[in-house]
C-alpha positions in Angstrom: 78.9 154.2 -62.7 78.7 151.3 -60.2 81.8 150.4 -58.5 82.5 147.2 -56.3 82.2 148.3 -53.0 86.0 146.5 -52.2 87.8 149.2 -54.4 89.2 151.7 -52.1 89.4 155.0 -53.4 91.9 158.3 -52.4 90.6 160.7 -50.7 89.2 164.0 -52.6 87.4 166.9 -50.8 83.6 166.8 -51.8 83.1 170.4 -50.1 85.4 172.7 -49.4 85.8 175.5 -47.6 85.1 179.2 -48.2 86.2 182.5 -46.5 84.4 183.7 -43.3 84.5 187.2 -41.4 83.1 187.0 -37.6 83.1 189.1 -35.0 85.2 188.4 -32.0 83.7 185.9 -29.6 81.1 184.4 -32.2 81.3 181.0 -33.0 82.2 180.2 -36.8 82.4 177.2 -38.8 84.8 176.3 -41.7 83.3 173.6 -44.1 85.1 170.6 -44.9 83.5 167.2 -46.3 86.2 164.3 -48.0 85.3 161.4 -48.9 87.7 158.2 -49.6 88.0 154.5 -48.8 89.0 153.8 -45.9 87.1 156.8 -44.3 89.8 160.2 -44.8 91.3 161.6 -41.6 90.8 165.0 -41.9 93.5 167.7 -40.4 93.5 171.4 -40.8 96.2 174.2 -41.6 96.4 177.6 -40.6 98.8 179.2 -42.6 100.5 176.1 -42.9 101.1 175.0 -39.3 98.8 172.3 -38.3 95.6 173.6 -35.6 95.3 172.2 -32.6 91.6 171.1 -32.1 89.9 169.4 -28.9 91.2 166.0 -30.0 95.0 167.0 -29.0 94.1 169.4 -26.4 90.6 169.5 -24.0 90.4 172.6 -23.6 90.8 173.9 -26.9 88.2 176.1 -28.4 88.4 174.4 -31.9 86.4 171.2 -32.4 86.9 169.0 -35.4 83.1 167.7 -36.9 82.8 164.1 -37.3 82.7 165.5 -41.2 85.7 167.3 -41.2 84.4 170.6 -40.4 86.2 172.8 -38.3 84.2 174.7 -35.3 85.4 177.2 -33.5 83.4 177.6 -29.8 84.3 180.9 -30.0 86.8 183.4 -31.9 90.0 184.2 -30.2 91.1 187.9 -31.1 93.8 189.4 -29.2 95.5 193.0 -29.5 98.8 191.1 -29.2 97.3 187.9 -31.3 95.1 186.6 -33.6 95.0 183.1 -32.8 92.3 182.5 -34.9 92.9 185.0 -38.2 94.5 183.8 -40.8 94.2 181.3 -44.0 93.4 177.4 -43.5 92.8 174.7 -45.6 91.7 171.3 -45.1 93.6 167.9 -46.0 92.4 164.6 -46.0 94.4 162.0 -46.1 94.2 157.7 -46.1 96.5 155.3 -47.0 96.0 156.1 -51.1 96.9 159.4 -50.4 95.9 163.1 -49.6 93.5 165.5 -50.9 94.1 169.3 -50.1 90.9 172.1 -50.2 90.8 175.8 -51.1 92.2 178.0 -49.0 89.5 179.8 -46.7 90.5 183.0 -45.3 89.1 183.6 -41.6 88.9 186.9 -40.7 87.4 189.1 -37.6 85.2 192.4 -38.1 85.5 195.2 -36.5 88.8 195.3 -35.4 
């Protein structure tokens, strides 16, 4: 169907994200793609707390993608901490409203 190119639209998540095992220090990539208009702003959850990426901090290791994607530089895996382990999902939000992915587990091999 053909839509007037006015109409903005709530977001909804176009690819979402799926579960990943890395090893420590290896660079990983969870997928997420929304679409919407006005263009979604896309923010990701860890088990439910919000991640940090390079946007609110410089010298994080986790980049948000102009997509959505979320890129880690490098994953973080402590004895005392996994910073990066753990289940995230994507949201996507504009002013219509929010659109939330499936949850992605991240984890690391060879503990």
């Amino acid at each position: 169907g053909s839509h007037p190119q006015l109409e903005d639209t709530a977001p909804r998540i176009v690819e979402h994200p799926t579960d990943v095992l890395v090893s420590k220090g290896e660079p990983a990539t969870l997928s997420c793609k929304a679409e919407g208009r006005p263009a979604p702003v896309v923010e990701w959850y860890k088990d439910g707390e919000r991640v940090e990426t390079d946007r609110e901090d410089p010298r994080s290791h986790r980049t948000l993608l102009p997509g959505g994607s979320l890129f880690f530089l490098r994953i973080l895996h402590g004895r005392r901490g996994k910073p990066d382990e753990g289940v995230y999902v994507c949201v996507a939000r504009n002013y219509l409203g929010e659109a939330t992915s499936r949850n992605a587990s991240l984890e690391v091999a060879g503990k």
